[in-house]
N, C-alpha and C positions, 0 to 999 in steps of 0.2 A: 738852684738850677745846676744841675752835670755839666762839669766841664767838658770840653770834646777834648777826644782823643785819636789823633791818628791811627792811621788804621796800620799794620804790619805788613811786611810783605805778601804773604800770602794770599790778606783780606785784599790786599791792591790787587792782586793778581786777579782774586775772584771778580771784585768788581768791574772790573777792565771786562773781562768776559763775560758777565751779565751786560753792561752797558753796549756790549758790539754785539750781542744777540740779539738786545730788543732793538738797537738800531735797524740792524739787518733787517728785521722780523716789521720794520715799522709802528714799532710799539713807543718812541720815544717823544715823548710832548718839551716844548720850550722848556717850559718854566723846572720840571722833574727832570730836565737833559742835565741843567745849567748846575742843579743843583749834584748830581749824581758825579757828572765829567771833574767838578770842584773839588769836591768827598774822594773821587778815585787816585788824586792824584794826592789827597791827604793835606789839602790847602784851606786855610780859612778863607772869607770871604778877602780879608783884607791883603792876605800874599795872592789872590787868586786875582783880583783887579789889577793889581801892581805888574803881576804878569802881562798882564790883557791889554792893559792900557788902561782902562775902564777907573771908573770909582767904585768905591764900595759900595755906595747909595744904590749905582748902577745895577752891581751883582745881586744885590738884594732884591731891589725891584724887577729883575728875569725870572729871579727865584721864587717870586710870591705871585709870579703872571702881571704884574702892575703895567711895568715898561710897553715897550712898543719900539723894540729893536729896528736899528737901519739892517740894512745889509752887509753892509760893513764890519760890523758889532758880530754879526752870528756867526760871517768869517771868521773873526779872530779867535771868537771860541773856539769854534769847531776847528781849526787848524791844531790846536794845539794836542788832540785827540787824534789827528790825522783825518777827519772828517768833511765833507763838502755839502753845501747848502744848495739846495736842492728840492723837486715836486717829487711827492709820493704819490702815488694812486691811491683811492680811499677804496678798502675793502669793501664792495657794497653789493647787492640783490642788482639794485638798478643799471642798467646800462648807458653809458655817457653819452649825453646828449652830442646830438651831429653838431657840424659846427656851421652848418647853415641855419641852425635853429638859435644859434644863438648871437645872429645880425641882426 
């Protein structure tokens, strides 16, 4: 198995700006956020808990879609990216239902 290798400034750089395009853009899912914001800052799992608070158990299971994050949990990731938790609109054909259709 390849060792990981941190990534260089420049790759940070890149990444940092891939990751707040697809944020922008709505394109970022849990489990590939978790793992992506981890990578960008050049952290293994185990210094990337340590930060969080979390366990490693924890990061791993974001990372694989397992978990079933509080709110609390997605804060403190996303803080550390400068990020807030938060409803996207889903890009869709259909039009969102009224909200007397859905009493």
């Amino acid at each position: 198995m390849a060792r990981w290798k941190k990534p260089t400034k420049e790759e940070t750089r890149a990444l940092r700006r891939d990751l707040t395009a697809k944020a922008a853009a709505g394109q970022l899912q849990l489990p590939t956020a978790v793992a992506e914001v981890r990578k960008t800052f050049g952290l293994t799992q185990e210094q990337f808990a340590g930060i969080t608070g979390l366990t490693r158990r924890q990061i791993a299971e974001l990372e694989t879609g397992i978990a079933n994050p509080t709110l609390e949990t997605l804060q403190k990731i996303g803080r550390l990216f400068g990020f807030s938790v938060g409803f996207v609109p889903k890009k869709s054909e259909e039009p969102a239902p009224e909200l007397s259709a859905l009493r």
